[in-house]
C-alpha positions in Angstrom: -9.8 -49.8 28.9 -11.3 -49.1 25.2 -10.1 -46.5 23.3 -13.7 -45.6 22.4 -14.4 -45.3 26.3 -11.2 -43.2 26.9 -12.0 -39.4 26.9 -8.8 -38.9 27.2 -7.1 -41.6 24.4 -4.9 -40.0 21.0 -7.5 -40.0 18.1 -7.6 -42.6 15.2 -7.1 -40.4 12.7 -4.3 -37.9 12.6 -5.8 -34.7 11.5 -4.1 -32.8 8.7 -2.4 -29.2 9.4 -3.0 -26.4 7.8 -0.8 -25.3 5.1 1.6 -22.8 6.4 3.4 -20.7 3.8 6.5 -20.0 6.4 6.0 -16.3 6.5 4.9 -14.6 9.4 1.5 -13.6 9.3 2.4 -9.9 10.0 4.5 -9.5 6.5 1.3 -10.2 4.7 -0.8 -7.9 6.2 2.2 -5.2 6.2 2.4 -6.4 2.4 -1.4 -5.0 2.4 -1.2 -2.2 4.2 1.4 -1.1 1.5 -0.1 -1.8 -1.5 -3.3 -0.1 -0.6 -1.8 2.8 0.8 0.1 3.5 -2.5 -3.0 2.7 -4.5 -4.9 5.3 -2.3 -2.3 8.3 -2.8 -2.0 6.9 -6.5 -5.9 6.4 -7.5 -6.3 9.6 -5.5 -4.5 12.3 -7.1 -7.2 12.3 -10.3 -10.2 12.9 -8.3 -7.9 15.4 -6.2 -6.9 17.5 -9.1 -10.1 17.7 -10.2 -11.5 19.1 -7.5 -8.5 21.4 -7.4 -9.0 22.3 -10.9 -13.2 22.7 -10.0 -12.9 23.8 -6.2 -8.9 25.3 -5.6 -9.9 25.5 -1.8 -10.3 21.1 -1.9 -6.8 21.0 -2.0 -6.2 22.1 1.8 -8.9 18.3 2.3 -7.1 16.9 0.1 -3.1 17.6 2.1 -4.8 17.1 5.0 -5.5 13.4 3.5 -2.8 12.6 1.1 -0.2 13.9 3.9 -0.7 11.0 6.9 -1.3 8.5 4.2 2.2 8.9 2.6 4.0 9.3 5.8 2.7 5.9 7.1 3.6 4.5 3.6 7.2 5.6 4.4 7.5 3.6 7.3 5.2 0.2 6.1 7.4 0.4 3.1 10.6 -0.2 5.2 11.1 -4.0 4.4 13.6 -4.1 1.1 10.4 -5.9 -0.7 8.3 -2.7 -0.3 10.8 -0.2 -0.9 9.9 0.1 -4.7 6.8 2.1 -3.2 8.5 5.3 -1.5 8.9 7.1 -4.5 5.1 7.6 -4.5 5.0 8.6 -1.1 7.8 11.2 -1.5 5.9 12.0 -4.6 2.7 12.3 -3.0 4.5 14.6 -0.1 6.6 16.6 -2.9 3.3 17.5 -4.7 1.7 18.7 -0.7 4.9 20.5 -0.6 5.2 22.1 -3.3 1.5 23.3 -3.8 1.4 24.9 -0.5 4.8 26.4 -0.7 3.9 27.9 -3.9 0.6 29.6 -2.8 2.6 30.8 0.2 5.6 32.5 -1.2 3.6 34.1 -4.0 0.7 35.1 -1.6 -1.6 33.9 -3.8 -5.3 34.1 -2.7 -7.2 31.3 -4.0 -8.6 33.5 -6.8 -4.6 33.6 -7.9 -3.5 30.3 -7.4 -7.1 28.6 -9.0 -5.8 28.8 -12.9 -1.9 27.7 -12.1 -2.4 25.5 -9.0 -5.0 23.5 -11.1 -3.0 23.2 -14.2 -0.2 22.0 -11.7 -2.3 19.6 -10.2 -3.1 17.9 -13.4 0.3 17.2 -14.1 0.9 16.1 -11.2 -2.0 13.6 -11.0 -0.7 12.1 -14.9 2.8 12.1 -13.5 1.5 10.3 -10.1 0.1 7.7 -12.6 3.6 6.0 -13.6 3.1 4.8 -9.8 0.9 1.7 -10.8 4.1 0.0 -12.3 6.1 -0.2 -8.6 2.7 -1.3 -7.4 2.3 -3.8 -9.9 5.8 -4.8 -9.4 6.0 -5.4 -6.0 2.7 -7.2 -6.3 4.7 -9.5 -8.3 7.6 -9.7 -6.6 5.0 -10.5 -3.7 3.3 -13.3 -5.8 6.7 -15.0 -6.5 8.2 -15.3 -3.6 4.8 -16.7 -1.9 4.8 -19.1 -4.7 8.8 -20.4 -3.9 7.8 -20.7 -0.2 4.8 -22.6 -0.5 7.0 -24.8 -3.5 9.8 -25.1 -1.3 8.3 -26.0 2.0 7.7 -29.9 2.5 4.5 -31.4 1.7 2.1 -31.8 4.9 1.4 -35.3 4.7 5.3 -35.7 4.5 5.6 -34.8 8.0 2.5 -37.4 9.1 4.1 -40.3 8.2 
């Protein structure tokens, strides 16, 4: 029987694969997930202290947002290649922390903590900023070691032959 007759014969041809870098497909998106998470909380703190600074009652929005956002960081982060980004969670948690503690232990109405919770908030946001270099460096980091596996793994068409 011919091969062009055959429904059922090999093909001719033999179709090339699709490159596969070797890492699972879940590290990737976990890689992600991360990075915008921690460019959320950092990115986020200016426009939050702002409308602390405008608006002292916006800072209860913005815990409530900040908060579940840095606790999922936490545990996306756990790989040792993400790890570089839980100090701006713990940041991110430390400023929530702190804020509310301070408004609570000085029963400060929001007339009383506008002026000192604002100025706090400020600093915080300029401090929060130093957190673009662990995101830039794990970016890297990121970059490099998807460069070395694609470089290391074989060539498709090696595998054809």
């Amino acid at each position: 029987m011919d091969n062009s007759v055959n429904p059922y014969a090999a093909p001719a041809s033999v179709m090339a694969r699709p490159i596969d870098d070797g890492r699972p497909a879940s590290g990737r998106v976990r890689f992600w997930f991360a990075q915008s998470f921690a460019v959320i909380l950092v990115a986020g703190s200016v426009p939050a202290s702002a409308l602390a600074v405008w608006e002292i009652e916006t800072i209860i929005g913005s815990a409530f947002a900040f908060c579940p956002v840095a606790i999922a960081l936490i545990f996306i982060a756990l790989p040792p290649s993400l790890r570089l980004l839980w100090p701006i969670s713990i940041a991110s948690l430390g400023i929530v922390a702190g804020v509310f503690l301070t408004i609570v232990f000085n029963s400060w109405s929001p007339t009383d903590a506008q002026k000192p919770i604002g100025i706090a908030t400020i600093v915080c946001a300029t401090l929060m900023q130093g957190g673009w270099v662990p995101i830039a460096l794990v970016g890297l980091r990121h970059r490099r070691s998807q460069s070395d596996t694609i470089d290391s793994s074989p060539h498709p068409s090696a595998a054809v032959r």
